[in-house]
C-alpha positions as CSV (number, residue, x, y, z in Angstrom):
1,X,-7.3,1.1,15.3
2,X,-9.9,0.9,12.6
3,X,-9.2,-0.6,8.9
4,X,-9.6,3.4,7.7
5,X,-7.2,4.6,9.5
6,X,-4.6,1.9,9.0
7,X,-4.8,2.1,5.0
8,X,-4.1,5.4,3.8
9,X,-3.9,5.3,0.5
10,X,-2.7,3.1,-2.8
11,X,0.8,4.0,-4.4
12,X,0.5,4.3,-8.2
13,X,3.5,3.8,-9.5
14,X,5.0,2.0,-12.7
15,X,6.2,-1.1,-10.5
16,X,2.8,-0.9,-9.0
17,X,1.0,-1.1,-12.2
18,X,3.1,-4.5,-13.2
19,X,1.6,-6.6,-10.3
20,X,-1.8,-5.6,-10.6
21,X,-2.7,-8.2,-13.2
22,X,-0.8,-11.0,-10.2
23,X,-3.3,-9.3,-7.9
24,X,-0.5,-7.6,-6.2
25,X,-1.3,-4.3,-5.0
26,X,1.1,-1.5,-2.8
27,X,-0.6,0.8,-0.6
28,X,0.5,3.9,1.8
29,X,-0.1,2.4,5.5
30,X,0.1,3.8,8.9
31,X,4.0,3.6,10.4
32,X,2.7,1.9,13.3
33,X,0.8,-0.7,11.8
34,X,2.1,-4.3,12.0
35,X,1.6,-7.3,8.8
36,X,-1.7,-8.9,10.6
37,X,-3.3,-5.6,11.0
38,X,-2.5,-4.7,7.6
39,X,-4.0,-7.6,6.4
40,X,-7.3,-7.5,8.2
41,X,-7.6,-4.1,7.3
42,X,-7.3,-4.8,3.7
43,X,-9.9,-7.6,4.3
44,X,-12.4,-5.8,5.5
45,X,-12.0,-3.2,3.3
46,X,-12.1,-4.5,0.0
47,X,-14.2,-7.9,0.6
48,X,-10.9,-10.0,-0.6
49,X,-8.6,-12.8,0.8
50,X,-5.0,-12.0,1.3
51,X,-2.4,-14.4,0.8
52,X,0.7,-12.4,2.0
53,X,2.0,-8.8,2.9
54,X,5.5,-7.3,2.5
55,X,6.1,-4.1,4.3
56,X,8.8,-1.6,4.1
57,X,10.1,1.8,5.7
58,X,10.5,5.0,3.3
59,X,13.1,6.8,4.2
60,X,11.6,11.4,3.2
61,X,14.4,12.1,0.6
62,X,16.4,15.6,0.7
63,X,14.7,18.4,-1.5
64,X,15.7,22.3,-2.2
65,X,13.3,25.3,-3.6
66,X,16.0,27.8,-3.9
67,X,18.4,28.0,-0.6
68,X,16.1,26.1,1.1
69,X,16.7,22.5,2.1
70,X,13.7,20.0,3.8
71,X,12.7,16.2,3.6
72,X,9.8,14.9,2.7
73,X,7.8,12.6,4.8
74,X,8.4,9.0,5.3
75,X,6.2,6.3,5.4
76,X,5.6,2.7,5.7
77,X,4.4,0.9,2.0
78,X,2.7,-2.5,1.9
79,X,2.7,-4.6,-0.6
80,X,-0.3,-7.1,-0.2
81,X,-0.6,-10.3,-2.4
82,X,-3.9,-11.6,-3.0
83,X,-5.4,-15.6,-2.9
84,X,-5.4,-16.9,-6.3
85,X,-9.4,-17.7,-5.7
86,X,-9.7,-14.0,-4.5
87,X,-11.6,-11.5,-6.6
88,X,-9.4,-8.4,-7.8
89,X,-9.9,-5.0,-5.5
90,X,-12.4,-3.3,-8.1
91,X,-10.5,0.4,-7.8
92,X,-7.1,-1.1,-9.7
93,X,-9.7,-2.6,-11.9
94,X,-9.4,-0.1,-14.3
95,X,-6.0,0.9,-14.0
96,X,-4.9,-2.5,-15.5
């Protein structure tokens, strides 16, 4: 599986915004993805060294328009925690 197709997108989110100065970052990732792939991916990606990664199953939560009743999707978030030598991932650079 290639690093693109593994990280699918970063979750921006007030929690999220707190660890971005710790260099602590969540992102949307693919369900079948384990912690070492994550980590490579993110690697190669972004040109920076990761230190750990916490991962977690969303549950789709139960929404209604009218009569009608559906779930969102779930997905799988990881939260990745950079090296302290590392250099920031430039794209939350400006979000901080």
């Amino acid at each position: 599986m290639r690093a693109e197709d593994i990280i699918i997108k970063p979750i921006l989110t007030e929690k999220g915004y707190d660890g971005i100065p710790l260099k602590k970052y969540t992102f949307k990732v693919a369900k079948s993805a384990n912690k070492t792939e994550i980590k490579i991916a993110i690697e190669q990606l972004f040109g920076v060294k990761v230190e750990s990664v916490n991962t977690c199953n969303v549950r789709g939560k139960l929404k209604r328009m009218g009569r009608n009743e559906g779930m969102t999707a779930s997905y799988k978030k990881a939260i990745v925690q950079l090296k302290e030598d590392s250099k920031p991932i430039e794209f939350f650079a400006s979000l901080s």
